[in-house]
C-alpha positions in Angstrom: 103.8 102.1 101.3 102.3 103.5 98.2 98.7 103.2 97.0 99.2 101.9 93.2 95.7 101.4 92.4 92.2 101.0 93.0 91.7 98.6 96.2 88.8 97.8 98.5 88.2 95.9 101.8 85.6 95.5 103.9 81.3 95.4 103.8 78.6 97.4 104.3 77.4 95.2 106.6 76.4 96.1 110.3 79.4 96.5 112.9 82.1 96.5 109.6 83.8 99.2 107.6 83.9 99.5 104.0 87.2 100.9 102.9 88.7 102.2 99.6 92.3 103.9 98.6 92.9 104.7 95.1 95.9 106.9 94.0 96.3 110.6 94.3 98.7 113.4 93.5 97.4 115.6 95.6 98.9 114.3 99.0 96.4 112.1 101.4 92.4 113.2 101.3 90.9 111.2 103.6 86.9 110.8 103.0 84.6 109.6 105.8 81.0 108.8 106.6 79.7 107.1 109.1 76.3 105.7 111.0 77.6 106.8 114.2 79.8 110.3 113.2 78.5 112.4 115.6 79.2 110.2 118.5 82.8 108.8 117.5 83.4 110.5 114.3 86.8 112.2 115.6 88.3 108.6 117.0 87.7 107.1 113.9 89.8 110.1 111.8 92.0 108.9 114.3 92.1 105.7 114.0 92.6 105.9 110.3 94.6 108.5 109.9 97.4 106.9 112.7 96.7 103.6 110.6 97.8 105.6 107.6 100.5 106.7 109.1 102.1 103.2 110.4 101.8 101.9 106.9 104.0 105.4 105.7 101.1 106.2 103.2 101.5 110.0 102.3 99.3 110.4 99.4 96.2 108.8 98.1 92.4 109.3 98.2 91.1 107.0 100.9 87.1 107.0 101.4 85.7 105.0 104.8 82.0 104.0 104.8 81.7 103.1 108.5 78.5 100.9 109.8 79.7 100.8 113.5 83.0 99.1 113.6 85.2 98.9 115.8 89.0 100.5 116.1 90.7 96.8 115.0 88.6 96.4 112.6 88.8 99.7 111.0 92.5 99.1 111.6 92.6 95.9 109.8 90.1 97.2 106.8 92.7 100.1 106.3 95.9 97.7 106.3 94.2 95.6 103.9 93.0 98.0 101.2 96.9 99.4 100.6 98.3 96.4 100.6 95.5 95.3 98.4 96.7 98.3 96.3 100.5 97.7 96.1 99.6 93.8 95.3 101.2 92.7 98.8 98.8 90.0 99.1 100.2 88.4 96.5 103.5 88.3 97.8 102.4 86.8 101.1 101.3 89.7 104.0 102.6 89.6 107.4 99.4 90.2 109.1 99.6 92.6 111.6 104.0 93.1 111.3 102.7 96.4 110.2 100.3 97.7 112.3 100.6 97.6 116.6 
């Protein structure tokens, strides 16, 4: 998948994850911060970055705002801000086809 344009999911709400992708030419920069970085800061690099990876994004400028959420959600924010970004949604998305 390609990131297109400007896209956002999620909230800044307790427990969620605020994520947004825009396009980049210079290959995949991945921007986090998070309430709880110095306790799970690597698994959630992880998470998005193998989240990332299922969807075949390769470039883009991704920026996660974490408030505590969990590795399905974080999962699902990520899936939903490239789609969001490539217009999939309006085509009809096949919830969770792309990511296992």
């Amino acid at each position: 998948m390609k990131i297109i344009k400007p896209a956002l999911a999620g909230t800044l709400e307790s427990s969620d994850a605020q994520v947004s992708v825009e396009p980049s030419t210079d290959g995949l920069e991945v921007s986090i911060e998070s309430s709880v970085m110095n306790q799970y800061g690597r698994q959630i690099k992880a998470t998005v970055m193998e989240t990332l990876g299922r969807l075949d994004v390769t470039s883009g400028r991704i920026t996660v705002i974490d408030k505590g959420a969990l590795d399905g959600t974080l999962k699902a924010r990520v899936e939903c801000a490239v789609m969001r970004s490539e217009s999939t949604s309006e085509a009809g998305i096949p919830w969770g086809g792309a990511i296992r």
